[in-house]
DRENDO-1510 file (C-alpha; in Angstrom, 1 decimal, always signed):
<recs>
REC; n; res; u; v; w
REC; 1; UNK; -3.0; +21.4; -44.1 .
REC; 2; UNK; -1.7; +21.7; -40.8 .
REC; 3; UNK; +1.8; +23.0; -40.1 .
REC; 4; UNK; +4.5; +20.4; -39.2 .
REC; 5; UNK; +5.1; +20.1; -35.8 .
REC; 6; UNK; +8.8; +21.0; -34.5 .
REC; 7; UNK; +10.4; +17.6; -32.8 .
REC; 8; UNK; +14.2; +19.2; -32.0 .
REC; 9; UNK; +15.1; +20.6; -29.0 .
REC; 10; UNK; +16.9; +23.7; -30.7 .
REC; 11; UNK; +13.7; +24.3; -32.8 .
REC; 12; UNK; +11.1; +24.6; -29.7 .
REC; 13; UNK; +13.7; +25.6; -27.1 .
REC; 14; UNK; +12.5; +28.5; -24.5 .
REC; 15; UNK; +14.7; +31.6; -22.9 .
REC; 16; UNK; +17.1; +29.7; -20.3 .
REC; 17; UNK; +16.1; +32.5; -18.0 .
REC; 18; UNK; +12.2; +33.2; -17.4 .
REC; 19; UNK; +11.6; +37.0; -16.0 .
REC; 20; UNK; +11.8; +36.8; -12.6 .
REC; 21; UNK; +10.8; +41.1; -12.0 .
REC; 22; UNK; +7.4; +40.4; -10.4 .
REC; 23; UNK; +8.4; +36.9; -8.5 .
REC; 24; UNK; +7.5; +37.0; -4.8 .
REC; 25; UNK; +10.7; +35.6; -3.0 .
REC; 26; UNK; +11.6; +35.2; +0.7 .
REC; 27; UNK; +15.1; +32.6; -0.2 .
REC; 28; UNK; +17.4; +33.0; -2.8 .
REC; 29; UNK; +19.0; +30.5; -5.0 .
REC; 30; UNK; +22.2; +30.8; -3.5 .
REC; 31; UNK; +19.7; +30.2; +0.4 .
REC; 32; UNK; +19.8; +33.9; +1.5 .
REC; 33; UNK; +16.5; +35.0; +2.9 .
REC; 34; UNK; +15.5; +38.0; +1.5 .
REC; 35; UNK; +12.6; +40.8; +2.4 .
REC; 36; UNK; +9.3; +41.1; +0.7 .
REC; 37; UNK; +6.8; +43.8; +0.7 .
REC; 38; UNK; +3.6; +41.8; +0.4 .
REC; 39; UNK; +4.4; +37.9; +2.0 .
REC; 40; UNK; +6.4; +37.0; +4.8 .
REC; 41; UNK; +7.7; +34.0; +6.6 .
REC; 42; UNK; +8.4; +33.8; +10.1 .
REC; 43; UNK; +8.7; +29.8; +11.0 .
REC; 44; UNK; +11.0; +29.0; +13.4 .
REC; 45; UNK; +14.3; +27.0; +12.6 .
REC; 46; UNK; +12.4; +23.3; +13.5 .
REC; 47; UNK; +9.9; +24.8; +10.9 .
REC; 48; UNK; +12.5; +24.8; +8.3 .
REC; 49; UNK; +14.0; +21.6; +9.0 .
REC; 50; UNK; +10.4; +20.3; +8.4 .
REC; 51; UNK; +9.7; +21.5; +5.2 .
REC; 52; UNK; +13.4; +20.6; +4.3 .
REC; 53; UNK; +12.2; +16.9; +5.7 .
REC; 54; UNK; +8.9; +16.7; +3.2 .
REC; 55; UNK; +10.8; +18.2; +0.3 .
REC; 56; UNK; +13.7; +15.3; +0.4 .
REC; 57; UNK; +11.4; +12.4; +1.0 .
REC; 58; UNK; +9.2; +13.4; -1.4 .
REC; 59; UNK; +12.1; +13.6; -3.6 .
REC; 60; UNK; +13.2; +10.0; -2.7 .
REC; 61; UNK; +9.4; +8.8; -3.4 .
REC; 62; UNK; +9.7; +10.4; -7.0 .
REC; 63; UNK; +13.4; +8.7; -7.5 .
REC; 64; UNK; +11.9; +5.2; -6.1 .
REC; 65; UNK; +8.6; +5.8; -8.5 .
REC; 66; UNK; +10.4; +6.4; -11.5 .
REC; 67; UNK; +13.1; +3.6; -10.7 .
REC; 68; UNK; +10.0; +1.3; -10.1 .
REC; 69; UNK; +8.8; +2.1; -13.3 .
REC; 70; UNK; +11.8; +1.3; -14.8 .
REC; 71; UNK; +12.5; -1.7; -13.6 .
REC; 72; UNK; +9.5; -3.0; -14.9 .
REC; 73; UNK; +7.1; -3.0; -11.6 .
REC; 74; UNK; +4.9; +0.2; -12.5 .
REC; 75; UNK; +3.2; +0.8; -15.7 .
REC; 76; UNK; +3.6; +4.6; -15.4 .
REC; 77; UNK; +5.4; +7.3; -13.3 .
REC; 78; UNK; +5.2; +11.3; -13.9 .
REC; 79; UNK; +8.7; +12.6; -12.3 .
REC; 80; UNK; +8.3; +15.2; -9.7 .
REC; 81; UNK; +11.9; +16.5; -9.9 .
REC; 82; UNK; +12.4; +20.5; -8.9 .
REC; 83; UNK; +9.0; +21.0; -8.1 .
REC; 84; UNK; +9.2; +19.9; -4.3 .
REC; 85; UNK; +8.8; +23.7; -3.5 .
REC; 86; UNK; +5.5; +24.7; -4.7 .
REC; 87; UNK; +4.6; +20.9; -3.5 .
REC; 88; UNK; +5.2; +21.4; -0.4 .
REC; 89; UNK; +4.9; +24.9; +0.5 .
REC; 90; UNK; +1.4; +25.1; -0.3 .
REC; 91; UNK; +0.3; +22.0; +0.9 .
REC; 92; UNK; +1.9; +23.4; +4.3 .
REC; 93; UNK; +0.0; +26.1; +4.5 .
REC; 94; UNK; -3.6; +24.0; +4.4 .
REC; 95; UNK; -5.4; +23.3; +7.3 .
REC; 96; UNK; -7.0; +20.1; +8.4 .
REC; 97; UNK; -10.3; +20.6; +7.0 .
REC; 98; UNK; -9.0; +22.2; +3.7 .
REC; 99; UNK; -9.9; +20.1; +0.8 .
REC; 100; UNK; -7.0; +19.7; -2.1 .
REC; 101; UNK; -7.8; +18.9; -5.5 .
REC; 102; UNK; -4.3; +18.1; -6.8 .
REC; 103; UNK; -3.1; +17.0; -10.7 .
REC; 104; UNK; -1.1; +13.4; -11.3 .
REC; 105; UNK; +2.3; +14.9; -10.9 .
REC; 106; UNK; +1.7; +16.1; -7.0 .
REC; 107; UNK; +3.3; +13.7; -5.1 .
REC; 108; UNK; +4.6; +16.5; -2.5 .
REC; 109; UNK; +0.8; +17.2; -2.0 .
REC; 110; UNK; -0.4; +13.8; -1.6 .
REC; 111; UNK; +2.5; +13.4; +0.8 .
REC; 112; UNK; +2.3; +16.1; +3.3 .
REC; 113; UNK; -1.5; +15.3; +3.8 .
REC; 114; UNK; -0.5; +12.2; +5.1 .
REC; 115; UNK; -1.3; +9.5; +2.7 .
REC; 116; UNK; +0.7; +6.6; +2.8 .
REC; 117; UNK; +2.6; +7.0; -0.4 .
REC; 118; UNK; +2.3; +2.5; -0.7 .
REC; 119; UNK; -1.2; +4.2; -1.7 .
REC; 120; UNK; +0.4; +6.6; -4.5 .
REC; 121; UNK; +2.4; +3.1; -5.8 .
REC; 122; UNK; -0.5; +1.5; -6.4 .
REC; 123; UNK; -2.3; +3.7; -8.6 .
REC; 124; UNK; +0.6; +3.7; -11.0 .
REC; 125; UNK; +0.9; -0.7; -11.3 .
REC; 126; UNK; -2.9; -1.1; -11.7 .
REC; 127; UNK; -3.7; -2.5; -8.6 .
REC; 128; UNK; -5.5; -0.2; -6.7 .
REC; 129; UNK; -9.0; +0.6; -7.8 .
REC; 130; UNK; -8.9; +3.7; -5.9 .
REC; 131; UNK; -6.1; +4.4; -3.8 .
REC; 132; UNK; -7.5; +6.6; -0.6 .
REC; 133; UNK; -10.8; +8.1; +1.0 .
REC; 134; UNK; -10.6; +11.5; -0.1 .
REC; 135; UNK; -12.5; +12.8; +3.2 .
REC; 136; UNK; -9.9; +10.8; +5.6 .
REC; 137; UNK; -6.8; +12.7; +4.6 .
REC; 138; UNK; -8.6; +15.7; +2.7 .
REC; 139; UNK; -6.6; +15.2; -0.9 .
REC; 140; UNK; -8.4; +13.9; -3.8 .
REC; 141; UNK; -7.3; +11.2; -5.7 .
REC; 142; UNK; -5.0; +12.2; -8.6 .
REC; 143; UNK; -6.8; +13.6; -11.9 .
REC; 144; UNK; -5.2; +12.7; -15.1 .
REC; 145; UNK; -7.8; +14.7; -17.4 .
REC; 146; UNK; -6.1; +17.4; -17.9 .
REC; 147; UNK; -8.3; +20.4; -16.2 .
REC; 148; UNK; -10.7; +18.7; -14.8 .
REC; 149; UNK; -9.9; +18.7; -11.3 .
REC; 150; UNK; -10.8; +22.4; -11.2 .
REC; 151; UNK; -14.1; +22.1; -12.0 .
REC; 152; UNK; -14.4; +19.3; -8.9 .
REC; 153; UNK; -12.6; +22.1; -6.8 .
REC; 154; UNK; -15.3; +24.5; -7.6 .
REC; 155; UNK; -18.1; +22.1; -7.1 .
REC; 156; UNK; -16.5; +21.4; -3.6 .
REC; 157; UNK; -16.4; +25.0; -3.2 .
REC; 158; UNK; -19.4; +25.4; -4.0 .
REC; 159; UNK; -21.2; +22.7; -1.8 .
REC; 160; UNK; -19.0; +25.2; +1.4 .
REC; 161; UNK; -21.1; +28.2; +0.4 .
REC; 162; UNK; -24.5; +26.4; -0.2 .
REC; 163; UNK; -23.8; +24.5; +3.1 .
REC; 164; UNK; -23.2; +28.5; +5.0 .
REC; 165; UNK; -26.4; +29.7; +3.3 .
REC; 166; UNK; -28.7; +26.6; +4.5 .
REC; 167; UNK; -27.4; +27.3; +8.0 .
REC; 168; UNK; -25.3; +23.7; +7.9 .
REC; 169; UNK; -21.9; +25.6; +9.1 .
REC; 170; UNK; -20.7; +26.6; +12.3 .
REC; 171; UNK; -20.9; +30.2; +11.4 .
REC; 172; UNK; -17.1; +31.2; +11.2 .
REC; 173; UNK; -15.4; +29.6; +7.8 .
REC; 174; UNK; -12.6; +27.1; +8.7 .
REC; 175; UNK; -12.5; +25.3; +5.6 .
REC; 176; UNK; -11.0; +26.5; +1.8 .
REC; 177; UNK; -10.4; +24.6; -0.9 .
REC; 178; UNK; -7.1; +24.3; -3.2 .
REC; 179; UNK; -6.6; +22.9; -6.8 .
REC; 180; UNK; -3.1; +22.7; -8.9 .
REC; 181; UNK; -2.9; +22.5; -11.9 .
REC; 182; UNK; -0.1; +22.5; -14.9 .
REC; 183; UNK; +0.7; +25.3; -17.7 .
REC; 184; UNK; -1.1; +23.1; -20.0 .
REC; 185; UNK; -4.1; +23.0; -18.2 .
REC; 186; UNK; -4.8; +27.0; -18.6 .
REC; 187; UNK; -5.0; +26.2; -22.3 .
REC; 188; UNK; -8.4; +23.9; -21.6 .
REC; 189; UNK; -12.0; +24.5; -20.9 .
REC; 190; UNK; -12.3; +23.1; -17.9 .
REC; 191; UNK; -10.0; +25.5; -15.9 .
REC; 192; UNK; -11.8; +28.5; -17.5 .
REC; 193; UNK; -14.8; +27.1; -16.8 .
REC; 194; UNK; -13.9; +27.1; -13.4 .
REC; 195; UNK; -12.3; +30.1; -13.2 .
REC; 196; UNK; -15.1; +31.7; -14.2 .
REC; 197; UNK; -17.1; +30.3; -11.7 .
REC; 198; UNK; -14.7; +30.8; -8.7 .
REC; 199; UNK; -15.6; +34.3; -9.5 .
REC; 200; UNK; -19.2; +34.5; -10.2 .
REC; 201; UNK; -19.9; +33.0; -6.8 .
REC; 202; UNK; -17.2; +33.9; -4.5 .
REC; 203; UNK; -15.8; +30.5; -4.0 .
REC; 204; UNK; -13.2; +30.0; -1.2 .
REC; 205; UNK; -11.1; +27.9; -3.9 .
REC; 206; UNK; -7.3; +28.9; -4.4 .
REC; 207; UNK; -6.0; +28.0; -8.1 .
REC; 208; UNK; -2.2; +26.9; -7.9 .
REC; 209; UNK; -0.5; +26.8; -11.6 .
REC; 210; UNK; +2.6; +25.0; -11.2 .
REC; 211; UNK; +4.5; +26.5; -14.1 .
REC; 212; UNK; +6.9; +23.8; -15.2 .
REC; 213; UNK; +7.6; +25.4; -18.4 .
REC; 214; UNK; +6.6; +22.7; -20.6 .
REC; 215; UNK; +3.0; +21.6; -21.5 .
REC; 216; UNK; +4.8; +17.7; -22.4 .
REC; 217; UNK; +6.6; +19.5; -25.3 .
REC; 218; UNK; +5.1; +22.7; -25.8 .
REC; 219; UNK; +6.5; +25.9; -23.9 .
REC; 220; UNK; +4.7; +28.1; -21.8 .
REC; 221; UNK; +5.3; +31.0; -24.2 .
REC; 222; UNK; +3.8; +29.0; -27.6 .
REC; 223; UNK; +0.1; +29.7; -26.1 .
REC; 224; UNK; +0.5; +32.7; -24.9 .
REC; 225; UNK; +2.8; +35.5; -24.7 .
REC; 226; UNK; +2.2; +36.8; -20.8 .
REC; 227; UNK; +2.6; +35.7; -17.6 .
REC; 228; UNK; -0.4; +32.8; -16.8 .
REC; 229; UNK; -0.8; +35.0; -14.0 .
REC; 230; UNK; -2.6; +37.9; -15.8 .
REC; 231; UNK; -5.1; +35.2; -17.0 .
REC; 232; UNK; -6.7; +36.4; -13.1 .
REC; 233; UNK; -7.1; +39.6; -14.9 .
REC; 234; UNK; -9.7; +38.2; -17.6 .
REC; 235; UNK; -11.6; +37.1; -14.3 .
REC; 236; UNK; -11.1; +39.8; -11.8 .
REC; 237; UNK; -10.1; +37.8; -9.4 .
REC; 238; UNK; -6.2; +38.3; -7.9 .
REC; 239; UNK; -3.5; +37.2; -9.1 .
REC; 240; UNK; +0.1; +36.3; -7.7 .
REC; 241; UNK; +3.3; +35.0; -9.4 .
REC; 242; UNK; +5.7; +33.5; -6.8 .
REC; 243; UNK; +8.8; +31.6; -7.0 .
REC; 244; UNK; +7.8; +27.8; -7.0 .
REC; 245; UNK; +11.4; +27.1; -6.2 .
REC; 246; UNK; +11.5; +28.9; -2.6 .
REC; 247; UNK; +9.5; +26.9; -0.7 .
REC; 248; UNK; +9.1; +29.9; +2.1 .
REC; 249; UNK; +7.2; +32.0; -0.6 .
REC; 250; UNK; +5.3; +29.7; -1.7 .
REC; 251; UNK; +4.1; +28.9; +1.7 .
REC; 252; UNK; +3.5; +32.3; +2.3 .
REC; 253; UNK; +1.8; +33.5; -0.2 .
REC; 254; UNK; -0.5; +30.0; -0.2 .
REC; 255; UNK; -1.3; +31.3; +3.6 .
REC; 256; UNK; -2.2; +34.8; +2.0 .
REC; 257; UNK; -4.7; +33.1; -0.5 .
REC; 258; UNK; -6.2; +30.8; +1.5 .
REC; 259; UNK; -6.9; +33.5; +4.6 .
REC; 260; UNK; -8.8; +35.6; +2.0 .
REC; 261; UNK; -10.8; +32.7; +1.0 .
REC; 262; UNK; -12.0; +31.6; +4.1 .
REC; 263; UNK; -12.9; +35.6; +4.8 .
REC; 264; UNK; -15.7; +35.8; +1.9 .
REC; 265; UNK; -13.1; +37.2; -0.2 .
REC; 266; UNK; -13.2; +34.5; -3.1 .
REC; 267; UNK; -10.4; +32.8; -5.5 .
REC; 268; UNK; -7.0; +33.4; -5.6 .
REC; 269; UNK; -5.0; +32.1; -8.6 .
REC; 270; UNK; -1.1; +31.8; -7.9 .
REC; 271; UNK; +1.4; +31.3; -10.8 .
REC; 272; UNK; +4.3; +29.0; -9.3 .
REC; 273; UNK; +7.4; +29.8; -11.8 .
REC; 274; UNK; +9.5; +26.1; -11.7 .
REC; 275; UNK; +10.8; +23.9; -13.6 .
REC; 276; UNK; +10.0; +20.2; -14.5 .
REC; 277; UNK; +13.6; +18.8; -14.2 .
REC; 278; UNK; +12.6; +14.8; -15.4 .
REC; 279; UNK; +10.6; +13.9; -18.5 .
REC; 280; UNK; +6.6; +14.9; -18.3 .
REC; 281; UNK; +6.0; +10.9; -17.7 .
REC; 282; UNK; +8.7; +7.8; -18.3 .
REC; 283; UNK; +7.2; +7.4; -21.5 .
REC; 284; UNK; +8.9; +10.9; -22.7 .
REC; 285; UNK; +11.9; +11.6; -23.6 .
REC; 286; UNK; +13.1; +15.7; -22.9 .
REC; 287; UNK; +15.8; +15.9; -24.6 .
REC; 288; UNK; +14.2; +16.0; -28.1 .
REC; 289; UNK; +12.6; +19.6; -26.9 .
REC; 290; UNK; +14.9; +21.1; -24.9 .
REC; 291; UNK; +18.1; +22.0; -24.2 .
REC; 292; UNK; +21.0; +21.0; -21.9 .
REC; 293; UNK; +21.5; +24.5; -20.9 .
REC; 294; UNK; +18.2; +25.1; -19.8 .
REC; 295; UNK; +18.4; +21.6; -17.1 .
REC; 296; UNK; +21.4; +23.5; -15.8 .
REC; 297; UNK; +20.3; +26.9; -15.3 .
REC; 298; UNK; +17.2; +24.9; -13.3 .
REC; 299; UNK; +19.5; +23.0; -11.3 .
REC; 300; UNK; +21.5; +25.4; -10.0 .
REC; 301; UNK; +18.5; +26.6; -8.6 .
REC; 302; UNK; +17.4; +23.4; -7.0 .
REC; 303; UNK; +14.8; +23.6; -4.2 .
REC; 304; UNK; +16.0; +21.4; -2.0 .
REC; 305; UNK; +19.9; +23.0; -2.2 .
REC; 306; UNK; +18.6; +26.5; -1.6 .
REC; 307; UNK; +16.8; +25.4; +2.2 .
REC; 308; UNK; +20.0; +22.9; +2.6 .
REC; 309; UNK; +22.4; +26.2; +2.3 .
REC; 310; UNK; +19.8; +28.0; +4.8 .
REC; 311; UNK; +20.2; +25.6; +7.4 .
REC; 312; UNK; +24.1; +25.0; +7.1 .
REC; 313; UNK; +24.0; +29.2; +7.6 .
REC; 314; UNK; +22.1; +29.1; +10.8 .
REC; 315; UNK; +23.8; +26.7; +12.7 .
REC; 316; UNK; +24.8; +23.0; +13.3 .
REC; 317; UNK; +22.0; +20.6; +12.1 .
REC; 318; UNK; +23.9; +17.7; +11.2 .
REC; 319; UNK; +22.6; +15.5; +13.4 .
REC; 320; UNK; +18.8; +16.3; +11.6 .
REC; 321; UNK; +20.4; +16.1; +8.3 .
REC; 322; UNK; +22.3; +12.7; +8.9 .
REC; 323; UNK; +18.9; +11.2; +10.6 .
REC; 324; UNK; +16.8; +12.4; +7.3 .
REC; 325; UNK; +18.9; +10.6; +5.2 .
REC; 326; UNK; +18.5; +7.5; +6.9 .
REC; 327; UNK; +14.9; +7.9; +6.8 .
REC; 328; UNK; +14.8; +8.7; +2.9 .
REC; 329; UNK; +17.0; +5.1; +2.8 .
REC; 330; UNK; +14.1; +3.5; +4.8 .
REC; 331; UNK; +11.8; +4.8; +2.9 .
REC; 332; UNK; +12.8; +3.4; -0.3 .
REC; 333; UNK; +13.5; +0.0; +0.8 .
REC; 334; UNK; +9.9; +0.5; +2.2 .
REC; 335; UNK; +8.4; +1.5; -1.0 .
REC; 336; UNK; +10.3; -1.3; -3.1 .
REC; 337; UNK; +9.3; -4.0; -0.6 .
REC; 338; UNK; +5.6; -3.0; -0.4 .
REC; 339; UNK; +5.7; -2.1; -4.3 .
REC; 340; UNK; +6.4; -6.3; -4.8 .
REC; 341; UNK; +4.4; -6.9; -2.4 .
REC; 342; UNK; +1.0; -5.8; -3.6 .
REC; 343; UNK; -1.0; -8.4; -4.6 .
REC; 344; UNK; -3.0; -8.7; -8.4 .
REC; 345; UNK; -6.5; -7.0; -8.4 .
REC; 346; UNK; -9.6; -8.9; -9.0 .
REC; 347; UNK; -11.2; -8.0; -12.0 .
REC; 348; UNK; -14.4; -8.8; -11.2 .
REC; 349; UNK; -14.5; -6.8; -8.3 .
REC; 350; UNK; -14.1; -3.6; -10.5 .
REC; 351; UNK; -18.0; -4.6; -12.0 .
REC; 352; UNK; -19.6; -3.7; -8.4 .
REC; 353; UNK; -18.3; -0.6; -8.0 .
REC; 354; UNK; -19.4; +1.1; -11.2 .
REC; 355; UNK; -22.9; +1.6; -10.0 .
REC; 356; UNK; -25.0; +1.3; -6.7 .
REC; 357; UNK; -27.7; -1.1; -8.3 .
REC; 358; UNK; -25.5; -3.0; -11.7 .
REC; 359; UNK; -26.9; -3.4; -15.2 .
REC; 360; UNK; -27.7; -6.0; -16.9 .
REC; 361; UNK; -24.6; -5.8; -18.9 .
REC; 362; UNK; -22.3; -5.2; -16.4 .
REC; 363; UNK; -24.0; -8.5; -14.1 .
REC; 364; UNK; -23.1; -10.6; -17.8 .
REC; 365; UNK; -19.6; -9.0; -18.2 .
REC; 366; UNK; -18.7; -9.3; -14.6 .
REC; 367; UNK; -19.8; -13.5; -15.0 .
REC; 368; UNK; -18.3; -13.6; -18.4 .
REC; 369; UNK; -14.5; -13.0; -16.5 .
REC; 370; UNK; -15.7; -15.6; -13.4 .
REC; 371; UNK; -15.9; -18.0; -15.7 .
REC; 372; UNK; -12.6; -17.2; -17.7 .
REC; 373; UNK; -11.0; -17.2; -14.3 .
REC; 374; UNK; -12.7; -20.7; -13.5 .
REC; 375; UNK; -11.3; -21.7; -16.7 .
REC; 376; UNK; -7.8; -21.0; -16.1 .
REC; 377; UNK; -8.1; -22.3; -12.3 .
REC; 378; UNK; -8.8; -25.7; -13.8 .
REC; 379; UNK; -6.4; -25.9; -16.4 .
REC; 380; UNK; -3.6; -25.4; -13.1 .
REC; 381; UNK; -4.9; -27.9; -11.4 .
REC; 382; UNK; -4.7; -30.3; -14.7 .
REC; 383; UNK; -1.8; -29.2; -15.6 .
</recs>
């Protein structure tokens, strides 16, 4: 008989405050930059405003997503909230040719390498039967099998080695690979899989586990009672547990990892301690697992606040600050319009692109809906 399963928020709730001993941290919650003996930062101030930039508007495309959702226009949205950090700091730190492998909550990701996030929107209403060409702006699609992505990182990584040892590179690595993934996902068989593999062959694949602190409704601590970050250990590959609220570190340290990958050096997993302020997807509800206190404590830790209270201590950047919000204003009237705007899908057209040469079955499906379409097309005109 299996045990019964907790469903109060005072029966599964977590410590408010996670240890933070072994965090790498460059900012402060309060916006002080602080020393660190193994990562540094050393952007310039139009640096910062720039990752300030791609934090808030990813922020606004979350708070237009969800309200979307809401409103009846998107099937499905997983919020964002408090993890624009590790988002966007490690995305930062990618180069053109890195590939990133990233889960279905990384909007920041998705954002900074450059897809149009119209693109995102339509994944989430059912219209788009893609969204993107990977290879054009080097992200993946989203992965909503939990895990799975990592595996497809490795086999990219993979295909970089085999592609050095045929003689099909230019000689000098340019090119890593990057996968995040949640807290849940290190409880799956997929990521240890991959991490397995990463460091039997010396991938150039960096593992990023954005540690929201709640697998949907299960805390990080019910599956195991360490740091995710000593799960490297099991592997021998390195690990590093940063603050995924500092946005500096997490840039930082991403540079780090993916430097040592593209020197022969193999994998890097980085633990990102954050915090997943909104529900897992608006089809949960939080509050029946955790506790009040716990959103609080988060929030006065806010990513976005922290680089906001940098910049308003180095000088006068109102004029930046006031033209960002106008853009994040544009930008959501942008996404509602085009939102409305996309047009149904035709189902038939999701019959050709199963295979290259279609089955039988699929050529008597695929006629079987033209002829229910035909059907209805006629009873309009009737009508």
């Amino acid at each position: 008989m299996h045990p019964s399963l907790p469903t109060t928020a005072s029966s599964i709730s977590v410590s408010t405050a996670p240890d933070e001993s072994d965090l790498v941290r460059l900012l402060t919650p309060d916006g002080v930059r602080v020393d660190h003996p193994d990562a540094a930062w050393s952007g310039s101030d139009a640096d910062l405003l720039a990752l300030h930039r791609d934090m808030v508007l990813t922020r606004r495309i979350d708070t237009e997503g969800y309200a979307l959702q809401r409103h009846g226009e998107l099937g499905l949205w997983p919020p964002s909230l408090g993890q624009e950090a590790v988002q966007v700091g490690t995305a930062r730190a990618l180069r053109p040719r890195d590939m990133a492998f990233p889960t279905y909550r990384d909007h920041g990701v998705i954002w900074v390498r450059g897809v149009p996030p119209e693109r995102l929107l339509g994944l989430y209403r059912g219209s788009e039967m893609g969204g993107w060409n990977p290879d054009e702006h080097r992200v993946a699609l989203p992965t909503i099998i939990i895990g799975a992505q990592c595996l497809h990182a490795c086999g990219y990584a993979m295909g970089i080695v085999m592609d050095e040892a045929v003689g099909h590179s230019d000689g000098e690595r340019d090119e890593a690979v990057t996968v995040y993934l949640g807290d849940g996902a290190t409880s799956q068989g997929d990521t240890l899989e991959a991490l397995s593999w990463a460091a039997s062959f010396t991938l150039p694949v960096v593992f990023v586990i954005e540690n929201n602190q709640y697998a949907i409704s299960t805390p990080t601590n019910r599956p195991g009672a360490v740091p995710l970050v000593r799960r490297a250990d099991g592997f021998g590959i390195p690990g590093v547990r940063v603050d995924g609220n500092d946005v500096l570190a997490c840039q930082a340290v991403m540079e780090t990892a993916l430097q040592r990958a593209r020197d022969g050096r193999g994998p890097t997993l980085i633990e990102a301690v954050t915090f997943r302020r909104g529900a897992h997807t608006t089809s949960d509800d939080p509050t029946r697992y955790r506790e009040a206190s716990e959103e609080e404590y988060w929030e006065a830790r806010d990513p976005i606040a922290r680089v906001r209270a940098l910049l308003d201590s180095t000088g006068s950047h109102a004029e930046a600050l006031a033209a960002l919000d106008a853009e994040a204003d544009a930008l959501g009237e942008r996404l509602r319009a085009a939102c409305r705007a996309v047009p149904d899908p035709d189902l038939a057209d999701m019959f050709d692109r199963m295979y290259v040469e279609p089955t039988p079955e699929l050529r008597e499906q695929r006629e079987a809906v033209l002829a229910w379409r035909a059907l209805g097309d006629e009873e309009a005109v009737t009508a």
